[in-house]
C-alpha positions in Angstrom: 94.6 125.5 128.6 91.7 126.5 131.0 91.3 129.7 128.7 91.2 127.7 125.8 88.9 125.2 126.7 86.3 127.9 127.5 86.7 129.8 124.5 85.7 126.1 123.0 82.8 125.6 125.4 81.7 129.3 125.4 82.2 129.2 121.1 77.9 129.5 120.0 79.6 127.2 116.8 80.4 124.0 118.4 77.6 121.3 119.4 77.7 120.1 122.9 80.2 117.3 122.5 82.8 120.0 122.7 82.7 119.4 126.7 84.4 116.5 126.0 86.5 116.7 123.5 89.8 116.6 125.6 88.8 113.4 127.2 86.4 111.8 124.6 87.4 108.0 123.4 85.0 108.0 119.9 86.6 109.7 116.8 85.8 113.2 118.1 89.4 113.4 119.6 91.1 112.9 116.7 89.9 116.2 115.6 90.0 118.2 118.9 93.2 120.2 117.0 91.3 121.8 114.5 87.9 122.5 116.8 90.5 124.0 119.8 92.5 126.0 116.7 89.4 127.5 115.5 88.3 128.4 119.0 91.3 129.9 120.3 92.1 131.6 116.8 88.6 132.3 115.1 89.1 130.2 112.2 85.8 128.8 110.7 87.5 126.7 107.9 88.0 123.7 110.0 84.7 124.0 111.5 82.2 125.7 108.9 78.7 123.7 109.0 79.5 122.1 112.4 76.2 122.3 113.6 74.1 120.6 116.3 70.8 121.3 114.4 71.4 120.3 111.4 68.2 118.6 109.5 70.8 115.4 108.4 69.3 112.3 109.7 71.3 110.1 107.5 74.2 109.5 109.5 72.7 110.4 113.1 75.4 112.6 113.9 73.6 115.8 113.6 76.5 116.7 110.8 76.3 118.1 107.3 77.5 115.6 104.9 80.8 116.7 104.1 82.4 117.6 107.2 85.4 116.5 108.6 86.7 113.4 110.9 83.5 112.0 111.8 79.8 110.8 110.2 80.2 107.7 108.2 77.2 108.0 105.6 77.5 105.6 103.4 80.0 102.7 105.4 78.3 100.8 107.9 80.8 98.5 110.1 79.6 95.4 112.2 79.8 91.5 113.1 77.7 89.3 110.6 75.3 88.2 112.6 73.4 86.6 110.0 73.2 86.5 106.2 70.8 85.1 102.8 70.8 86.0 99.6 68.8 88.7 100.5 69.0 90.0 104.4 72.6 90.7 105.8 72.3 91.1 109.8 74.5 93.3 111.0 75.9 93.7 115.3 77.1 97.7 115.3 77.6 100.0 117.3 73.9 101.0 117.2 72.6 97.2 118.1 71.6 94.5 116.0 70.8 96.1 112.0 69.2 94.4 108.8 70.2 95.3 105.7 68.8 94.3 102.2 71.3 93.4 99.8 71.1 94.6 96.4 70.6 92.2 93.8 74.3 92.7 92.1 75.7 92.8 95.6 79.0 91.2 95.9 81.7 90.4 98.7 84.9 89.3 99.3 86.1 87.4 101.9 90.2 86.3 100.5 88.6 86.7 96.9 84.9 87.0 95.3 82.4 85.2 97.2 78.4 85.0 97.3 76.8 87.0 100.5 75.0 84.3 101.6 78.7 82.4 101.8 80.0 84.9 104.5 80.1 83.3 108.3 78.6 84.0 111.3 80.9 86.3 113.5 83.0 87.4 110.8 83.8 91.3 110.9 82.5 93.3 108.1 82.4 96.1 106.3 79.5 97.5 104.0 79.0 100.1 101.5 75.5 101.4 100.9 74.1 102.3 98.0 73.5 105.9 99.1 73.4 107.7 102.4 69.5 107.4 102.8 69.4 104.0 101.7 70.1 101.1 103.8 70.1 98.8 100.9 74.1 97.2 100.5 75.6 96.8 97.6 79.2 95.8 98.7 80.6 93.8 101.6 84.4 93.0 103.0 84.5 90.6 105.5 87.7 90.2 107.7 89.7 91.9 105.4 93.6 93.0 106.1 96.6 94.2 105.0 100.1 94.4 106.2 102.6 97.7 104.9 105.9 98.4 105.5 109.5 96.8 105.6 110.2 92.8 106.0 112.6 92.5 108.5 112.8 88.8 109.2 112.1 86.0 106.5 111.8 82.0 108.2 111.1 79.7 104.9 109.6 80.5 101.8 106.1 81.7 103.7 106.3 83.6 106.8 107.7 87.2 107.1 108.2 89.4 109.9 107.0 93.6 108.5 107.5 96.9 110.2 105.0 98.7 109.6 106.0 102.0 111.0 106.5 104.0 114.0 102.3 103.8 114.9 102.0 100.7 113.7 104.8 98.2 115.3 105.4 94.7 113.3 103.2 92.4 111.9 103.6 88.8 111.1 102.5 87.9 107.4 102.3 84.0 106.2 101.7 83.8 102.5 99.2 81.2 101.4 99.6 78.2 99.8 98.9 79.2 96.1 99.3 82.8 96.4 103.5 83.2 96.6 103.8 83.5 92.6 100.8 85.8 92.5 102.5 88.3 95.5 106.0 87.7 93.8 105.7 89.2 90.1 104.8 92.5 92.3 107.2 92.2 94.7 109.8 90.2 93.5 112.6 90.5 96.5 110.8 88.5 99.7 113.9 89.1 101.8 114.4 91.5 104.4 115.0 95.5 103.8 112.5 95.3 100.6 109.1 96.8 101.1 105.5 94.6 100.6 102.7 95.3 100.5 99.6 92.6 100.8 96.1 92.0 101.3 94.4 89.3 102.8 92.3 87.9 105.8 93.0 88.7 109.2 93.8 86.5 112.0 95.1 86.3 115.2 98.4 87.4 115.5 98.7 87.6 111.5 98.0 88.2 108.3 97.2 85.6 105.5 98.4 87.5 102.6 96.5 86.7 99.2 97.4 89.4 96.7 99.9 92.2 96.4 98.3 95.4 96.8 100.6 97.4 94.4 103.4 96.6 91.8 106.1 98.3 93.6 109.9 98.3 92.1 112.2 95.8 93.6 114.6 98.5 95.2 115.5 98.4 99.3 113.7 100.3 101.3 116.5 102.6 102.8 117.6 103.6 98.9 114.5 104.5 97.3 114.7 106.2 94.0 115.9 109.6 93.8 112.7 112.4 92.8 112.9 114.6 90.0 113.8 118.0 91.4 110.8 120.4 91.2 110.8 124.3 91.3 108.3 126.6 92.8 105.4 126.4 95.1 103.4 123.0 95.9 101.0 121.6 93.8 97.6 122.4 94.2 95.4 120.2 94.2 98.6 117.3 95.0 97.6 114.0 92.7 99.1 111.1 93.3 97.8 107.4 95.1 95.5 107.3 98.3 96.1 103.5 100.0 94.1 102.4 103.4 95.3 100.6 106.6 93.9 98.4 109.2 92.7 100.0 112.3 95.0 99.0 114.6 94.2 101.4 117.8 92.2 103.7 116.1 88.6 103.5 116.6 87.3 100.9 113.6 85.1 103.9 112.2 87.1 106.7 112.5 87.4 109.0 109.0 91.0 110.3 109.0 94.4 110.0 107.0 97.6 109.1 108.0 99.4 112.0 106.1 103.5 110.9 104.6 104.9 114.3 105.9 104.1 114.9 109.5 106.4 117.9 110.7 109.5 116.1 111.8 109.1 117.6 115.5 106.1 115.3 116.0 108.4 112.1 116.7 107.0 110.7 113.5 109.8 108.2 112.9 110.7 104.5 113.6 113.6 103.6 116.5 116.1 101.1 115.0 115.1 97.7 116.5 118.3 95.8 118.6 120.0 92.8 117.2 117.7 90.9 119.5 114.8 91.6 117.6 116.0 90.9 114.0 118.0 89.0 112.7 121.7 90.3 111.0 123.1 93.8 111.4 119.8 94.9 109.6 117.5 97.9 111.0 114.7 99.5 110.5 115.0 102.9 108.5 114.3 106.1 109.4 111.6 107.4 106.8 113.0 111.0 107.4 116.6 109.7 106.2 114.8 108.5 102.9 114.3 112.1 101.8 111.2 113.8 100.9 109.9 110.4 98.9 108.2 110.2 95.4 105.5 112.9 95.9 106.3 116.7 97.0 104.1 117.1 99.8 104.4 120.9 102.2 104.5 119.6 106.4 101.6 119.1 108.2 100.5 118.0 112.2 97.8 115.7 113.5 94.2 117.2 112.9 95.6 119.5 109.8 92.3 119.5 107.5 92.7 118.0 103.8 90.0 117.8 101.1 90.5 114.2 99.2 88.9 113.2 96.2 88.7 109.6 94.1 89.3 110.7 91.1 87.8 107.2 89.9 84.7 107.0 92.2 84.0 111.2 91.6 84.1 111.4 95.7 85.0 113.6 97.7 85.4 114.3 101.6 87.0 116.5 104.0 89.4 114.6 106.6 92.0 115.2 109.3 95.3 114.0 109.4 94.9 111.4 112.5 98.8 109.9 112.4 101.6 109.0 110.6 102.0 107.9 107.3 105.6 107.8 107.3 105.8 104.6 105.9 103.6 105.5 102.7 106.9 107.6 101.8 108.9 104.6 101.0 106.9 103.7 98.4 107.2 105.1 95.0 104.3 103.1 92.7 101.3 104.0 91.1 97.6 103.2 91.2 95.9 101.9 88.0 92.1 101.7 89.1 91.5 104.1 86.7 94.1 105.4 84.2 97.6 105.5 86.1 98.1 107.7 88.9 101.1 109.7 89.7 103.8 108.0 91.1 104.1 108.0 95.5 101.4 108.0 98.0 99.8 110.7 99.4 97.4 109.4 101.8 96.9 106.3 104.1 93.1 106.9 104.8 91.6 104.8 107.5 89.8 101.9 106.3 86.2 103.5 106.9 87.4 106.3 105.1 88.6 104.1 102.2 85.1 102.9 102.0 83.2 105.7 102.4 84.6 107.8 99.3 84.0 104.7 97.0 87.4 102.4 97.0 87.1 99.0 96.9 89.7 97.4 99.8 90.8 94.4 97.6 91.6 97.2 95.2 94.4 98.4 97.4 94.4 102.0 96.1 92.5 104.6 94.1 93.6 107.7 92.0 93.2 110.5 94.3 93.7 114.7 94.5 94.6 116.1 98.0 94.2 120.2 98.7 95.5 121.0 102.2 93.1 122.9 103.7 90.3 121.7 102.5 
């Protein structure tokens, strides 16, 4: 590992921050993989354009624009410290920020709301107009959503979900008002079925307003069976990108959760004892599922994939930051824009959601994947 990590800091391609890429907290670390692979091995596809000098100012991270893991350039994440019909005030990272608000600029906080109707102290997240523009044109404020298998039911409202082996469980009370709505896409509220809902965060759960995704009624441990295929991969792989909270990741990190991390990663879910759920039920082992609904080749963490919306016309180069071994239970689609393939193939980070043009309340977008960028 010495060797390695001065090939890395010896490497004339790397900026500075390489120093610390082992011990870093901020984003960086999530990609250390690919910068220590192209080090050690010479490879320049994970790192091509990675370069301290570059004349980008939009994004302040001396990055070109489509490079991968890190440089949010048109997301901008924050606490509302004050807003008007025309002035959103922003707490980041950075310090306090003004931003002007476009005049069709909408947000949602549970459903469609005015700016000017968002609170003080809610947690937000922008999208700018363009990368060299600070003017906003969409806001999400304390959005949240909850993936993954119900495990307990109490009443007609409150669920217990796994949501995976990175993820843990998450409790989800439906609103009043919003059961029927949630209920003609997922029909079965009962405990081995998959959900999947959007709403507003709070502490220690979830509100759930809408359903992300119409997703067949079938139990999570017998999803359907996939047409067999013949020959190599696809390439480029089409099918539904979805996004996730957080959780410990960095709030604005630009990454993936990929559905087919090489099974010697530990990328699965350890059954949960009787004291933890109720009935002989137990969690289910993505891996035992099968491949799932999309044909996707094995990959590990900070593995580089180009992804594109095929309804916003974006495109970005991202890492695979974790598991998305959850996303290969599901087997819907995405209509945003025409009807996607059936299964997901990414679970992009929230900031990365964003940043290549999906709307959060959305729940998905169309999307292209090619591994390797």
């Amino acid at each position: 590992m010495q060797s390695h990590l001065r090939q890395v800091r010896n490497s004339t391609d790397f900026p500075r921050w390489c120093d610390d890429v082992m011990t870093s907290t901020s984003p960086v670390r999530f990609v250390r993989r690919s910068v220590l692979k192209a080090a050690v091995l010479g490879s320049r596809s994970a790192t091509s354009g990675w370069r301290a000098d570059s004349a980008d100012g939009a994004d302040g991270d001396g990055l070109e624009p489509d490079q991968p893991g890190i440089g949010l350039r048109y997301t901008v994440l924050g606490k509302i410290l004050d807003v008007s019909p025309h002035i959103l005030v922003l707490e980041t990272d950075a310090g306090e920020q003004r931003f002007p608000l476009a005049p069709t600029a909408v947000a949602w906080r549970g459903g469609p709301v005015a700016p000017a109707a968002l609170r003080h102290g809610d947690h937000a997240i922008v999208r700018r107009l363009a990368p060299d523009s600070p003017v906003v044109e969409r806001i999400w404020a304390e959005a949240g959503r909850v993936t993954g298998t119900i495990i307990e039911r109490d009443g007609p409202a409150t669920l217990l979900v796994d949501e995976g082996p990175a993820k843990g469980r998450r409790i989800v009370i439906i609103a009043a008002g919003a059961s029927g709505r949630i209920q003609v896409r997922f029909p079965r509220l009962e405990p081995g079925y998959l959900i999947d809902v959007i709403g507003l965060r709070h502490d220690g759960f979830l509100q759930a307003l809408i359903p992300a995704t119409a997703q067949p009624p079938y139990h999570a441990g017998h999803p359907p069976t996939p047409p067999l295929v013949g020959g190599h991969v696809p390439d480029p792989i089409s099918g539904t990108a979805v996004w996730h909270e957080p959780g410990e990741e960095p709030a604005g990190l630009l990454g993936l959760a990929y559905p087919a991390l090489d099974p010697e990663t530990s990328c699965e879910r350890v059954a949960p004892t009787p004291a933890t759920c109720s009935g002989d039920l137990h969690a289910v082992d993505p891996h035992a599922t099968g491949p799932g609904c999309v044909r996707l080749p094995y990959l590990s963490v900070g593995s580089m994939l180009r992804l594109r919306n095929d309804c916003a016309g974006r495109g970005r180069l991202l890492p695979v930051t974790g598991c998305g071994a959850t996303a290969r239970l599901f087997c819907d689609r995405c209509v945003s824009c025409g009807t996607s393939r059936k299964g997901r193939i990414a679970d992009l980070t929230m900031a990365a959601f964003v940043e290549l043009g999906g709307d959060l309340e959305a729940g998905c977008f169309n999307a292209a994947m090619t591994i390797g960028g």
